[in-house]
N, C-alpha and C positions, 0 to 999 in steps of 0.2 A: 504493500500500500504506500511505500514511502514516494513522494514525490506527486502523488496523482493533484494534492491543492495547488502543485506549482502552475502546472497548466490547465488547470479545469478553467472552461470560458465563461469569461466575466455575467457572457448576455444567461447564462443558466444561472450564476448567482443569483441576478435581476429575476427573471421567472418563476426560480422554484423557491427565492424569500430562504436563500440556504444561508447565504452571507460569508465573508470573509473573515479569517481570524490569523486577523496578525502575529510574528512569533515573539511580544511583544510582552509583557506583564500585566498591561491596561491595554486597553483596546481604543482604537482611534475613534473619531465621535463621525467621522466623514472620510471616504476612501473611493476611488476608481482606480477600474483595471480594466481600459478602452483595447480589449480586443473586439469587442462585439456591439459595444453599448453604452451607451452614457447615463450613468446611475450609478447611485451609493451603492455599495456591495456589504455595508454595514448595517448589520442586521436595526429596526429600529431608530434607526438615524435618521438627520432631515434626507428632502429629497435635493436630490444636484440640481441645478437651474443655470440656466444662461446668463449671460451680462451683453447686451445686445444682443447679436446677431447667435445664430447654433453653429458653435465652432464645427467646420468639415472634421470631417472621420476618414480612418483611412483602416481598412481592414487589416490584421492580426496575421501572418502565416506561420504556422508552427514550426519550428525547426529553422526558419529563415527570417522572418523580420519581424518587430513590433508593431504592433497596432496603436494607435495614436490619436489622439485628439489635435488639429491647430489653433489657436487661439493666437488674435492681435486687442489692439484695443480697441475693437467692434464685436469683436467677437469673444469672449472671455466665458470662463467657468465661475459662477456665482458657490457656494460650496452652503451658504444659507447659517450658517456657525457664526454667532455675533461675537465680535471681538472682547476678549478677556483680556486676565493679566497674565497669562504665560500660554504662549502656544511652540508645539514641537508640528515642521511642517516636511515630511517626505517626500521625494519624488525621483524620477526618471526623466529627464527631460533634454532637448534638444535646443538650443539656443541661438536662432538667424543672425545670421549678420546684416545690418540693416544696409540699405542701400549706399548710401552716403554716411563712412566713417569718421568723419572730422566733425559731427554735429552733437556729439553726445548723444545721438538717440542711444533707442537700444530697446530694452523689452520689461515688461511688468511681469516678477515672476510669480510672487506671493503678495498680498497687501490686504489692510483694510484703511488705507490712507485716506484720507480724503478732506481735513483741516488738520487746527492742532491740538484736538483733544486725543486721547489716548490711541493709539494705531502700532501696526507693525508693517516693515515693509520689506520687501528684497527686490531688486533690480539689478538688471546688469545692462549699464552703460557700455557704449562701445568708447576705447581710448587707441585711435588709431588702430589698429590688426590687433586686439586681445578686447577680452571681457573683462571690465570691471564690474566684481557681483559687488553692492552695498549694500548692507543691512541697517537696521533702525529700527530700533525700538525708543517710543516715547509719550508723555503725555505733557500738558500745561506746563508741568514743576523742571521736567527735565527731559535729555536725549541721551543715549547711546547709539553711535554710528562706527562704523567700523568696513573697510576693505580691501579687497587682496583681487587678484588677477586670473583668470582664467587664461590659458595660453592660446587656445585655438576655439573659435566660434563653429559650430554646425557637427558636432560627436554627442551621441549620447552620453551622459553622465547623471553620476546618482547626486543630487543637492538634499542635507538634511539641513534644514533653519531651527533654533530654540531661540524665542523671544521671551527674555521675562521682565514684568516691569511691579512684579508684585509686594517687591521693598525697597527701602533706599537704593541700594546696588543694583542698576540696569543692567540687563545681562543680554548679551547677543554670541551667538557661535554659529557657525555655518561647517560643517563636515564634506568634503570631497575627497574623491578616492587621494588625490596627492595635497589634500592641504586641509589643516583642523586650525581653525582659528575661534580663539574665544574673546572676546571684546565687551569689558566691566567697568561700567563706568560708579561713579561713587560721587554725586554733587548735593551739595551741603543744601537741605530744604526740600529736595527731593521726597516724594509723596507717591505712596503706591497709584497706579493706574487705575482708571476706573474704564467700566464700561460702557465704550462708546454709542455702543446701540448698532454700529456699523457692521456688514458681515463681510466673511474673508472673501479676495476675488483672485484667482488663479488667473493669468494670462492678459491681464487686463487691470487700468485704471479706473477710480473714480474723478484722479484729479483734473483740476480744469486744466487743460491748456497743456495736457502732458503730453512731451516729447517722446514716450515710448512706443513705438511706432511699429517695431522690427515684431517679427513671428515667432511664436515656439510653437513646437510639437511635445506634447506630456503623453507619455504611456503609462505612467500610473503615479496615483498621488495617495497620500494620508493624511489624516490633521489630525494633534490628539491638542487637550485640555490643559498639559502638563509636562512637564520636562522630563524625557526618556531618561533612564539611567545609562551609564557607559554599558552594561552588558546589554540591554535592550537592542540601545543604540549600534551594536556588532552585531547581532543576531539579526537586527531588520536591514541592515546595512548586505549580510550575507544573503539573505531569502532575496531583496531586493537583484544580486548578483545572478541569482542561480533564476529569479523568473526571468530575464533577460536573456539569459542564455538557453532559456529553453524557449525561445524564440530565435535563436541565433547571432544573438548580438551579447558579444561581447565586453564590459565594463571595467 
């Protein structure tokens, strides 16, 4: 029996209400795995929604490629999860290069931004031929920002975000197969985060006038409530590897 959850197809989780179960301790509150279908695979949870436009799908082939959702900022994954004060955000995802690199565009990859009361964000700016991914976490009293470079635009890769803003100390970490950065800020009057009322948007902005422009492709994503522990965080990081691969693609 070992290995049949890694490729059983997403659109039967949707149908038979079987759900996914992460190899995780706590279980994510919202989750897709777009080989077949666009819907939470978690049991119970809200339902997926759009952010404009229904991002194109692009089907699944076992043994050879992933299945994929694209999203720009018309086109985005709403995940309906109202912004809190510590989120852990999983994914697989493919990141465009935008057309014109000297503009700072680039892509919205996780966020519930949208003023400046309480949010979390991740983006990656284009800086000349490399990705800058930036995280943010913050509200009214304070910010922690933090970023590092991604070498090459348009590869799969696995992105874990942990935003927490639930005490003095802002905490931001991003995990990549070659780079673990943790970014803590600590400002005097800082005040836990509250919640915005806002929900998380995968692929897509609320901000006005935002320059992120460029595409991604996400083949599977998680949200959980709380910050994964480090064993968690290997374990999902592994299963994340091995459903990949039993698609053909290598991480």
């Amino acid at each position: 029996m070992t290995g049949i959850s890694q490729t059983l197809n997403a659109a039967l989780f949707a149908a038979n209400n079987v759900g996914w179960l992460a190899p995780t301790s706590v279980q994510p509150i919202s989750a897709g795995l777009f080989d077949g279908s666009i819907a939470n695979v978690v049991p119970g949870g809200p339902s997926l929604t759009y952010y404009g436009s229904i991002p194109a799908q692009t089907a699944a082939v076992p043994g050879q490629s992933l299945g994929y959702v694209t999203t720009n900022q018309g086109a985005g994954l709403d995940t309906a999860i109202s912004t809190g004060q510590v989120v852990t955000f999983a994914s697989i995802v493919r990141i465009k290069k935008p057309v014109d690199n000297t503009t700072k565009d680039g892509t919205s990859i996780f966020t519930s931004y949208a003023d400046i009361s309480c949010f979390f964000d991740l983006v990656a700016r284009c800086n000349n031929n490399e990705a800058d991914i930036q995280m943010w976490s913050a509200n009214l009293s304070g910010n922690t920002f933090s970023e590092t470079a991604v070498s090459e635009w348009g590869s799969w890769q696995i992105l874990i975000y942990i935003g927490d803003v639930s005490g003095a100390q802002y905490f931001n970490r991003l995990l990549m197969p070659t780079q673990n950065i943790d970014n803590i800020v600590s400002t005097p009057g800082n005040t836990p985060g509250s919640n915005s009322g806002l929900t998380y948007l995968i692929g897509a902005s609320r901000k006005a006038g935002t320059m992120y422009t460029a595409s991604m492709d996400v083949a599977m994503f998680g949200v959980w409530d709380s910050r994964l522990s480090n064993d968690d965080l290997t374990a999902l990081t592994n299963w994340m590897r091995r459903y990949a691969q039993s698609y053909g693609t290598t991480i």
